[in-house]
N, C-alpha and C positions, 0 to 999 in steps of 0.2 A: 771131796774138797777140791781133786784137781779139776772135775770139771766145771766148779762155782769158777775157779781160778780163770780158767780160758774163757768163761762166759765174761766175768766181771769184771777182768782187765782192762779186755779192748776196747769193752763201754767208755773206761775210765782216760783210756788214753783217746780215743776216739773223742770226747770230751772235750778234752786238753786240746788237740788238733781243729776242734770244729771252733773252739773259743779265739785259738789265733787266726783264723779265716774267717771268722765272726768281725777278729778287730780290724783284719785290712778291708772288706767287706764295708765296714763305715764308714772310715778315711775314703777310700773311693766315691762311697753314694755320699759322703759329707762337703768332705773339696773338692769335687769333678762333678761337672753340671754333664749332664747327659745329652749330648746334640741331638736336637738344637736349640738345645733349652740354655738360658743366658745364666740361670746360677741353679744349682740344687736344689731338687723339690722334697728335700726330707729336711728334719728339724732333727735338734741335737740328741732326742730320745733315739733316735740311731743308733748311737752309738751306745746304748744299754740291750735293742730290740737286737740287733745282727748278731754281736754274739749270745746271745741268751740262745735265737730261733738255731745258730750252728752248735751251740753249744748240746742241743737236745737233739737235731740231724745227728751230727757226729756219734753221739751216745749210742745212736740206734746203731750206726751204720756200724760203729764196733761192739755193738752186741751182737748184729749179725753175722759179723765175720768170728765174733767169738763163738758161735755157735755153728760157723764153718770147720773150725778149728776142731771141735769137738768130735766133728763128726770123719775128719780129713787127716787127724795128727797122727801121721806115722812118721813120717820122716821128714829133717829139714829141708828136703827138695821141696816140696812141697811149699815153702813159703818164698822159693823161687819163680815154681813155677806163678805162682799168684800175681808176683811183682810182675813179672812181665806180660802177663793177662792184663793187669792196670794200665801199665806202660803205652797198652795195644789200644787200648780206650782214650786214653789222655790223647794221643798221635793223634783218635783216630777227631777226637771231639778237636782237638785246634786244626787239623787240616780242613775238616766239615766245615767248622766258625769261617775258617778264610774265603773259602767257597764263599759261603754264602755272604757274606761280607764286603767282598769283591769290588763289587759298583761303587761301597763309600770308601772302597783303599784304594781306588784310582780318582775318584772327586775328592780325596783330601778331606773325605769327610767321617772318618773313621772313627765309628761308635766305639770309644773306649770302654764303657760300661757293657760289652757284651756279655752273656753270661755265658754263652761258648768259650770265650776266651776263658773266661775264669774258670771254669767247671775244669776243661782241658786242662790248664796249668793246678788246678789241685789235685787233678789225678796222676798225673805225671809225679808230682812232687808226692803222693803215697804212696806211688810204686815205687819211689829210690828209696823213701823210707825203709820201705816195706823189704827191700832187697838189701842196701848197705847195713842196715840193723838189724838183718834177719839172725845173727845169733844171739845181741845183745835181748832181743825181742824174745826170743823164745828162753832164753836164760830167766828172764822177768814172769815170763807167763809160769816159768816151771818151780819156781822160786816158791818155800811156803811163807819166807818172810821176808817179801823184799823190802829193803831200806825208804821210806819218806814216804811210803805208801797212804798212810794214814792223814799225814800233812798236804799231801794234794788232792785227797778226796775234801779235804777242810777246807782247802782255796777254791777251791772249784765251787761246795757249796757256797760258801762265802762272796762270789762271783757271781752267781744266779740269783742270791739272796739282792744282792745290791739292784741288780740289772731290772727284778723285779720293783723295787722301791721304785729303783728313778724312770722306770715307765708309769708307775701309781702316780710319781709326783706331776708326771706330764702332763697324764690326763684329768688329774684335780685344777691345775693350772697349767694352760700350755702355754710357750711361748710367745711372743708377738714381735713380728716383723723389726727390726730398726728403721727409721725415717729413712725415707730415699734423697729428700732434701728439706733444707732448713726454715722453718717458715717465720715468715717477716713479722717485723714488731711494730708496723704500722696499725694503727687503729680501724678495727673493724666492728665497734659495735653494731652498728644497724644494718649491716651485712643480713642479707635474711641466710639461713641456712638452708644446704638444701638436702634431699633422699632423693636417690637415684636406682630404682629397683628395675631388674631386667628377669624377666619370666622366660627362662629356658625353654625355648620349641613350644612355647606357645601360638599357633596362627588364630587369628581375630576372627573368621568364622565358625569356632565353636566357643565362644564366648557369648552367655544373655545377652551381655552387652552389647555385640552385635547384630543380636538376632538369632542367633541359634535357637533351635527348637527345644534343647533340653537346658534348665536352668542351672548352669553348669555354676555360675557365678556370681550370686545376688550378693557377697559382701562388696565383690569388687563392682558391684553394678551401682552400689549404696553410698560408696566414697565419689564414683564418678559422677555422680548428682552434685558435688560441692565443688566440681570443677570443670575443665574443658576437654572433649572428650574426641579426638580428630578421628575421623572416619576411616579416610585411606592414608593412613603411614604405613612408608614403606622400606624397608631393610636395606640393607647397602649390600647384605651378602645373604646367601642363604646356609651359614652354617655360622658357628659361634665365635671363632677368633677375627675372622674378620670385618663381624658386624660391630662385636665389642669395641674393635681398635676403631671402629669410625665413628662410633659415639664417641668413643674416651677423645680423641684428636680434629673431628671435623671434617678427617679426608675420606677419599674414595682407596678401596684396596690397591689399586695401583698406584696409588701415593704412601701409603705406611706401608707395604708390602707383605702385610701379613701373610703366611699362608700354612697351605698341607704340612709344611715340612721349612720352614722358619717364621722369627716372631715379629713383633711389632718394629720397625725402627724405632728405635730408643733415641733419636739423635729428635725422634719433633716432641712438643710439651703434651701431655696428657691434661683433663680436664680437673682431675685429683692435682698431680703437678702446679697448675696457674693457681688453682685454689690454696692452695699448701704455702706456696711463694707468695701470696694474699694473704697471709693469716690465719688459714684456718685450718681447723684439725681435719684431720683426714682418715677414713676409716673403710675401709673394702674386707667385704666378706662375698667369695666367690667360691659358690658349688661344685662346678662345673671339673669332675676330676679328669676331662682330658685335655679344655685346652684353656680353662681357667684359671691355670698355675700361674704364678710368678716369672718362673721363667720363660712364659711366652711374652713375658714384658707389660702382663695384667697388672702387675702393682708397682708398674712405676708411680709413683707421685701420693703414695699413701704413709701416711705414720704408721699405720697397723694395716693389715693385708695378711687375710685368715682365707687359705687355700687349702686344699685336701690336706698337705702336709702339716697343718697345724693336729691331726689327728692320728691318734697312732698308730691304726690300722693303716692308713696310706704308709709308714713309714715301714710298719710291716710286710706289709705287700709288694714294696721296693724293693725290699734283698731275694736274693736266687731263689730261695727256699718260696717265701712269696708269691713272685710270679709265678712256676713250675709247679708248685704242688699246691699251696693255698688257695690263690684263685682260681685255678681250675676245679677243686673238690666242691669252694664253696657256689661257682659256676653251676657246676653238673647233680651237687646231693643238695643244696641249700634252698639257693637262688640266682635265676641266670641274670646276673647283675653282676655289676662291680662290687666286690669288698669293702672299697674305700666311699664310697658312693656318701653323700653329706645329706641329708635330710634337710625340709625347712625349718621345723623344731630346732633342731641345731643351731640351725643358722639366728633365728632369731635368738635363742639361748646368750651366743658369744655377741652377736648386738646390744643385747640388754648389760652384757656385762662389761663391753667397750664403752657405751653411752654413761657407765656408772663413775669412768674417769675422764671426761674431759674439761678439758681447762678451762672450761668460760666461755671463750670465744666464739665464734660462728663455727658451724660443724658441716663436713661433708661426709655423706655414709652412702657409700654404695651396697648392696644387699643383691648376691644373683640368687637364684632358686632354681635348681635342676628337676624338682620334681614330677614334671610333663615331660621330664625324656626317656628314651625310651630305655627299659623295656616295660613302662606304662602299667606298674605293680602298685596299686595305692595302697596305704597301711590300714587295717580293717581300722572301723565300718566301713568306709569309703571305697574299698575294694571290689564293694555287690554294690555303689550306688544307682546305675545305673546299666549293671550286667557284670557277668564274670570274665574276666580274662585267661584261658587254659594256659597252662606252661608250654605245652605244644603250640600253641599258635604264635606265642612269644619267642621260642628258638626257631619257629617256620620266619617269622615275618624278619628275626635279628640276621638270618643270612640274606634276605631278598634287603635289606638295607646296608651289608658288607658287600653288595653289588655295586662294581664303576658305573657311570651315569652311561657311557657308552654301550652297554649293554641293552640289548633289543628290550623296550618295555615292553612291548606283547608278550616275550615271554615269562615276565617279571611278573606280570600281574596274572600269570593264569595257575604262579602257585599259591595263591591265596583264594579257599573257594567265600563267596559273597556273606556264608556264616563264621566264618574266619577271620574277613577283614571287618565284619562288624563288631566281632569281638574285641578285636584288635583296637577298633574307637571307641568302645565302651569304657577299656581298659584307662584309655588315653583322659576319656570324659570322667570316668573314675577319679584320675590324678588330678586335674583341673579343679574338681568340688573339695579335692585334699589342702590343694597350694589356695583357691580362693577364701580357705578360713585361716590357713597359716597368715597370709598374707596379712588378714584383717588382723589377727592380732598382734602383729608388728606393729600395723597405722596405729592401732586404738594403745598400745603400749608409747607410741611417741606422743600422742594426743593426750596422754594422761601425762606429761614430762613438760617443765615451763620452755619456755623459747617456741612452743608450737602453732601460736597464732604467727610466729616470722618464719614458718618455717615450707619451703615451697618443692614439692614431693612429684615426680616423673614418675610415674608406674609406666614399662614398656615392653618388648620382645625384643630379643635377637633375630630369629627366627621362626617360622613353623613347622609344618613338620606334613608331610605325605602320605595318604593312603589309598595308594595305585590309581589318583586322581587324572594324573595322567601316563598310570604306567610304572610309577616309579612309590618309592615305602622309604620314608625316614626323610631327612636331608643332606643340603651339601653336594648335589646332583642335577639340580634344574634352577630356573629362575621362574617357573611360575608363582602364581598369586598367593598358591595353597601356602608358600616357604617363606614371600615375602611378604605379603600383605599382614602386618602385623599391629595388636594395639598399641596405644598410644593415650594415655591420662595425664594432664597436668590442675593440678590442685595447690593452693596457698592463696598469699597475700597478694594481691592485685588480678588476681585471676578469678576472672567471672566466673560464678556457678551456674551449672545449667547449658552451658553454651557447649555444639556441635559442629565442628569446622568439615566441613565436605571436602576441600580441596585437597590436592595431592599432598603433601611434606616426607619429607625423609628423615630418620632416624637421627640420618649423620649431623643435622642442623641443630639437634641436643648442646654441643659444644658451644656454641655459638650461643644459643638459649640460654644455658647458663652462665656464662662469662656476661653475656649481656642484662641479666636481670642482676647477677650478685655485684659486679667489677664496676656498675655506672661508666664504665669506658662506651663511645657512640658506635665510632667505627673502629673496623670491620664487623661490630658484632653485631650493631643493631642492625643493618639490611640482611643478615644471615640467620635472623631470627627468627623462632617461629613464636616468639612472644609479637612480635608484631600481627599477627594474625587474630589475637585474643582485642587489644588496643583497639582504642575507639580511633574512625576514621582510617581504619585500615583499606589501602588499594594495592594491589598486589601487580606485580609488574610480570613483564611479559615468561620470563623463566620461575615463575616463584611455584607453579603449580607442576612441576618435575620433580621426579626423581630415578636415579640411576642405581644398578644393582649391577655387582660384577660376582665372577665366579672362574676361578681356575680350576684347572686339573686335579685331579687327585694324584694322578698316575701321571707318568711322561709320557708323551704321546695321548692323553685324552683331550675332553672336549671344554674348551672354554666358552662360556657364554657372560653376554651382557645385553643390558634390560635398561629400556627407559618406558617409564610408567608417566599417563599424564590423568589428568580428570575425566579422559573419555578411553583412552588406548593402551594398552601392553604392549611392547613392538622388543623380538626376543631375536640375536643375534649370534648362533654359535660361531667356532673357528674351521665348522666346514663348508661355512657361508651359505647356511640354511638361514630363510628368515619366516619371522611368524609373528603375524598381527591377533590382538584381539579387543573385541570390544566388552570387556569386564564390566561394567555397569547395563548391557543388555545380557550377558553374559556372563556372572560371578565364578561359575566355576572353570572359564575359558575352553569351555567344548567345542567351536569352531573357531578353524583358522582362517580371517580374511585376508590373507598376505598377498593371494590368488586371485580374491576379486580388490582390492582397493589397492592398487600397486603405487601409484601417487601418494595416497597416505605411508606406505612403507616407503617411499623419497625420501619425504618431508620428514619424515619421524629419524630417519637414520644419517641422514644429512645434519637435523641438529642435533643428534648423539657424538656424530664424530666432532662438530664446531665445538660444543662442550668440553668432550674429554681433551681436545686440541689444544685447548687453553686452561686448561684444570692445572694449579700450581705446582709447580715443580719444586727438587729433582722427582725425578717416577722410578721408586722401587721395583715395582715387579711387573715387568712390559707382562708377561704369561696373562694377567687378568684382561689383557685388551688385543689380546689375539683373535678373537672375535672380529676385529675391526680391522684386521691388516693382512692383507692377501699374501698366501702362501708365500715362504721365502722372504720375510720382507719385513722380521720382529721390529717391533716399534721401541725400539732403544731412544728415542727422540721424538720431539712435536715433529718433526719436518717429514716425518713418512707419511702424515698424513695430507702433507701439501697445501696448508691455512696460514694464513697469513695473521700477524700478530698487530696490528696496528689498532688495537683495542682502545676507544676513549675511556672516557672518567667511569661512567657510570658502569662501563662493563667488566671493570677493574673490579665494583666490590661484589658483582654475581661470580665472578671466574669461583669454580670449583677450591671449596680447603684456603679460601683467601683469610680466612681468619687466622689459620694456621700461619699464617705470613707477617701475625701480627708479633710473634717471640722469633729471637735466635735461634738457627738452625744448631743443634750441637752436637758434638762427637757421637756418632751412633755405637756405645757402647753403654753395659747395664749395673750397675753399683746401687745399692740399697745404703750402703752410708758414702759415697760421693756426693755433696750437694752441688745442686744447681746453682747458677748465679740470677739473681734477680731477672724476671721474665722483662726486660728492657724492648722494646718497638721497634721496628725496621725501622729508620727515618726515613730511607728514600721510598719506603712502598706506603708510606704514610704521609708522603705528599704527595703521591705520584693519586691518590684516594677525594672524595670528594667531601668535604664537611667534617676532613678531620679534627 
């Protein structure tokens, strides 16, 4: 019996111990947003999931040491010496955390949520335990009946009995977002609604749609016959937060300043936001578990806004236990994926079940779908559709894509042999034939639901995605074609079916698109349109067949580039004042650089890059994206480093870059889900200073 005792105690207080580090474990991941994220990415099942996942740590970790005991019980030194073995660990873990830490305790930017921190301060606080209580403790272990013993094996269960319900109740019904602001009681029936669907790292040439050789996409080929289907759209960034934030706003990343390592300006209006403040419902369901959260400032402007955290394995994943031991087992024995990772099953699931409460009104639904990213696992059948993916080639290709873009691509592409990286697209093509039926059944589920003859549907990409095309695997690292060149469907009421627009557009002109077809407001939306394109009697004016792509660092000291794409040229511009032309229509996959023989064409092309960004609406968040464009020592905090002059007439007022953005109040850049906005009200003077206001 004494050695049940030394086993079964420590479990018990170890228990006790992991439940209160359990509860401060929530309050932190619950009220402390994790920089540089604007509010908290866990939901209130936290605070059931942290102590439960410490309450079963702790059990072990004091059955272990009850089993040390057993083995070690000679004398009370002995739980001396231990304490101060712990003591030596906790030291050794918060000096280590500081170390490494360092960089954001001089920028002020000091990740509170570290789990060194934490780990450190609960080892410390077990060894004082463990020392100041060393004879109350052993008094307890030696004890054959100690007092309340029975009563807090009782609470404890009764504590994991709960923690388990209210994670069942989560996931039968999870939470949903609070409004971020109030929407108007102005009348909006004949508002057509719109779906706004963004296809994570999908790039347009391995789409049928485009011409691919393998029929990767026949439902999505099948809707696009009912509508307008533009050839070259192209991305504003080659990675996911800051192509999203220039759809949802209108600007270029150097105006919303998204980036690596902070979020969206929250102070300009989102396209959910103007819609919201219009009347209508609002709904975001975004995949994406790295930079689709909330708190990169993805659901500003939604009534419901369903991000990894709405799921309780992300919230799992969130506490120490999670990151450290979860996801790496489920990494290395499972699948080398993320844990929290959303499916489009899912995703459509909590669609069908938002669309089951709305109020009447005009609806806006955004829908992302992560399933083309990588590491490009489709859920069988779909996993042999077009070849097998190995697990090996998947952790070969996921390190050569956790490589900085500054890295030699020569040598990047020679650890991939030519049956490896083929696997690796099969993989990818695999995924593609999974999301093009998901897909379909979301259209054909809304098509089956009244309001759908008014209902007018964007299917698009953020980005695409690399394979050692030119050297490089994944995205987020270059501006070629492979990353930006992305599709582009628009389908509904007033939109021609059948019709193929050749000309260039940019993604970021969605903003504009929608405010222009749902708002009936003229300008700035209508010349920012790319429903003008579709519109009989369309003539396109001299800037209307550009577009520009920007791309910062990942790291400090790496490589920024920027891209202007036209109907004939790619002209690519890093910050170590490398330039490179290509002619992508003789040329699709950009194999030659003519920068060398047509040097005039690289003038011309970079001369009206810099006039653009020159006059592109201000304030500019993040000069880093246009370090590209401004000679060493010489960051572009201001138009005037680039030496243009501003005396712009009428017409050049409603091309200037993000002018539509200029049509609401700049407001406080800070992030609240119940703070509302006040009514999206019009500049007056950039509303006369406009032509045909």
């Amino acid at each position: 019996m004494r050695i049940v005792r030394l086993v079964s105690r420590p479990a018990l207080l170890g228990s006790f111990l992991g439940l209160a580090i359990g509860i401060c474990e929530a309050a932190r991941l619950y009220l402390v947003p994790t920089p540089p994220l604007l509010v908290p990415d866990v939901r209130y099942v936290i605070w059931f999931l942290a102590p439960l996942v410490d309450i079963v740590l702790g059990g072990f970790i004091g059955l272990a040491l009850g089993l040390v005991a057993v083995l070690l019980w000679v004398d009370i030194r002995v739980t001396k010496v231990f304490a101060v073995l712990l003591a030596f660990v906790g030291i050794f873990s918060i000096l280590g955390g500081a170390i490494v830490l360092l960089p954001g305790i001089v920028t002020g930017k000091f990740p509170v949520a570290s789990s060194w921190q934490w780990l450190g301060a609960s080892t410390v606080f077990l060894a004082w335990t463990a020392y100041y209580w060393r004879r109350p403790l052993r008094s307890y272990l030696e004890d054959e009946t100690p007092p309340y013993e029975g009563k807090l094996a009782m609470i404890l269960m009764t504590v994991i009995a709960v923690s388990i319900g209210g994670v069942a109740a989560f996931e039968l019904d999870p939470d949903l977002s609070p409004p971020s602001v109030q929407a108007s009681s102005a009348p909006t029936q004949r508002k057509p609604n719109v779906v706004l669907i963004t296809l994570d790292t999908v790039r347009a040439d391995h789409l049928s749609l485009y011409g691919y050789s393998r029929v990767t996409t026949p439902n999505l080929d099948r809707w696009a016959r009912q509508g307008v289907v533009f050839d070259n759209a192209i991305a504003a960034s080659s990675w996911t937060l800051p192509s999203h934030s220039s759809i949802f706003t209108g600007l270029l990343p150097h105006q919303h300043g998204a980036d690596w390592s902070g979020p969206i300006d929250t102070g300009r209006w989102t396209m959910a936001e103007v819609l919201r403040a219009y009347g209508y419902d609002t709904g975001g369901f975004f995949a994406n578990p790295y930079y689709g959260k909330a708190g990169w400032g993805m659901g500003q402007g939604f009534g419901t806004f369903e991000d990894v955290s709405a799921f309780a394995r992300h919230n799992l994943v969130a506490t120490w236990a999670g990151i450290h031991l979860l996801q790496p087992y489920y990494y290395n024995h499972v699948r080398p994926d993320q844990l929290d990772r959303i499916g489009a099953s899912e995703v459509n699931r909590d669609v069908a079940r938002w669309y089951q409460h709305l109020s009447g009104r005009p609806f806006f639904l955004f829908a992302n779908y992560v399933d083309a990213h990588e590491p490009h696992f489709a859920p069988a059948p779909y996993d042999q559709r077009f070849g097998r993916l190995p697990r090996a080639v998947a952790e070969k290709a996921a390190r050569l894509m956790d490589t900085d873009a500054t890295s030699s691509p020569t040598q990047q592409e020679d650890h991939l042999s030519e049956q490896e990286r083929q696997s690796l697209v099969d993989g990818y093509d695999n995924s593609l034939a999974y999301l093009d039926v998901q897909v379909d059944d979301l259209l054909r589920f809304l098509a089956s639901q009244p309001g759908w003859a008014n209902t007018l549907v964007i299917i698009t990409a953020d980005h695409g995605q690399g394979f050692g095309d030119h050297g490089f695997y994944g995205h987020g690292n270059t501006l070629y074609r492979e990353l930006i060149h992305v599709p582009l469907i628009v389908l509904g009421p007033g939109v021609p079916a059948g019709l193929r627009i050749t000309d260039t557009v940019t993604t970021r002109k969605l903003f504009s698109t929608v405010l222009d077809v749902t708002l009936g407001i003229k300008q700035p939306f209508n010349d920012n349109s790319l429903a003008r394109c579709w519109r009989p009697g369309f003539r396109p004016v001299a800037d209307d067949d550009i577009a520009i792509s920007e791309l910062a660092p990942q790291t400090k000291g790496g490589t920024s580039y920027i891209s202007l794409t036209t109907s004939e040229w790619q002209y690519i511009r890093d910050s170590e004042g490398h330039q490179e032309l290509y002619d992508w229509k003789e040329s699709p996959t950009e194999s030659v650089d003519l920068a060398g023989s047509h040097p005039e064409q690289v003038r011309v092309l970079e001369t009206f890059l810099r006039e653009r960004i020159a006059s592109s609406l201000g304030p500019w968040v993040e000069p880093d994206y246009l370090a590209g464009l401004v000679p060493a020592g010489s960051p572009p905090t201001d138009r005037t480093t680039f030496g243009l002059k501003f005396d712009l007439n009428h017409p050049e007022l409603l091309h200037r870059v993000g002018v539509s953005q200029a049509y609401f109040p700049l407001q406080q850049s800070e992030y609240s889900y119940s703070a509302p906005r006040p009514e999206p009200k019009p500049d007056q003077e950039l509303l006369e200073s406009l032509p045909y206001h």
